[in-house]
C-alpha positions as CSV (number, residue, x, y, z in Angstrom):
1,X,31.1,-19.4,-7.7
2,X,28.7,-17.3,-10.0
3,X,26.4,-15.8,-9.0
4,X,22.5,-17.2,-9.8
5,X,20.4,-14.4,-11.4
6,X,16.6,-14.8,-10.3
7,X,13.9,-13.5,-13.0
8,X,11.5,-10.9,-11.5
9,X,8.1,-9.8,-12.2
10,X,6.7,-6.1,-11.9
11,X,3.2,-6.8,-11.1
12,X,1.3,-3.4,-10.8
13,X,-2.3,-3.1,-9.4
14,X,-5.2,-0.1,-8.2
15,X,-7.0,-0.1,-5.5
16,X,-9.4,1.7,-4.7
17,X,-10.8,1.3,-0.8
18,X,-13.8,2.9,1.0
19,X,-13.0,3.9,4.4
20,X,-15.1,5.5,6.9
21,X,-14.0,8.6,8.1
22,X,-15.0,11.0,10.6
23,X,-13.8,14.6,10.4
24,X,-13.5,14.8,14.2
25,X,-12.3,11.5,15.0
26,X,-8.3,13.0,15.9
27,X,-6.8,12.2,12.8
28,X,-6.5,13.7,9.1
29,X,-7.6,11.9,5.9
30,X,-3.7,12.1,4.9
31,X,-3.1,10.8,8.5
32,X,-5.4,7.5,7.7
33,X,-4.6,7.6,4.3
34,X,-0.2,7.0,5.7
35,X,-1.7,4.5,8.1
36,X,-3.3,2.5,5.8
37,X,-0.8,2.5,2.9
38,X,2.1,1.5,5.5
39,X,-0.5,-1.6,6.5
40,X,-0.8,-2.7,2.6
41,X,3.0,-2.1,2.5
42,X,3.6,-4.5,5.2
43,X,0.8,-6.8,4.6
44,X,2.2,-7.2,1.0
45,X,5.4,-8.4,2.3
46,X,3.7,-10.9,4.8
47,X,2.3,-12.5,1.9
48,X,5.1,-14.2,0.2
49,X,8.8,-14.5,0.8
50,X,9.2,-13.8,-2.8
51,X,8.3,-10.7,-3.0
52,X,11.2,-8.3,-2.6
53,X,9.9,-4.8,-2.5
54,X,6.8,-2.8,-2.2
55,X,5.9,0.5,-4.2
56,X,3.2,2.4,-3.1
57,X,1.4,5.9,-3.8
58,X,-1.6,7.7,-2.8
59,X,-3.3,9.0,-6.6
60,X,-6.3,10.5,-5.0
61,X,-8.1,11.5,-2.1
62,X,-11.9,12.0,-2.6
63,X,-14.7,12.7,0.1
64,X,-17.9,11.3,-0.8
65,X,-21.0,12.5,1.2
């Protein structure tokens, strides 16, 4: 039997997110920034069964006072 070859689509996005964050609160900005990138990961995939993998990076950490 041959095999069926799907077409896929490379969708790319940014997002930007404003998070409250307090400096003593027990965990580093890279700490929440992991945490939160591992929930869009996941949240991505809950999304659709067609989607078949998830790339993500961190491209910037600013502190706004």
């Amino acid at each position: 039997m041959e095999k069926v070859v799907v077409p896929t689509l490379t969708l790319s996005f940014a997002v930007d997110l404003d998070v409250e964050y307090n400096s003593f609160g027990g965990k580093t900005a890279d700490e929440i920034a992991t945490a939160l990138q591992d929930e869009l990961d996941n949240l991505l995939f809950d999304l659709s069964p067609n989607v078949t993998g998830v790339y993500t990076s961190l491209t910037g950490l600013n502190f706004n006072d």
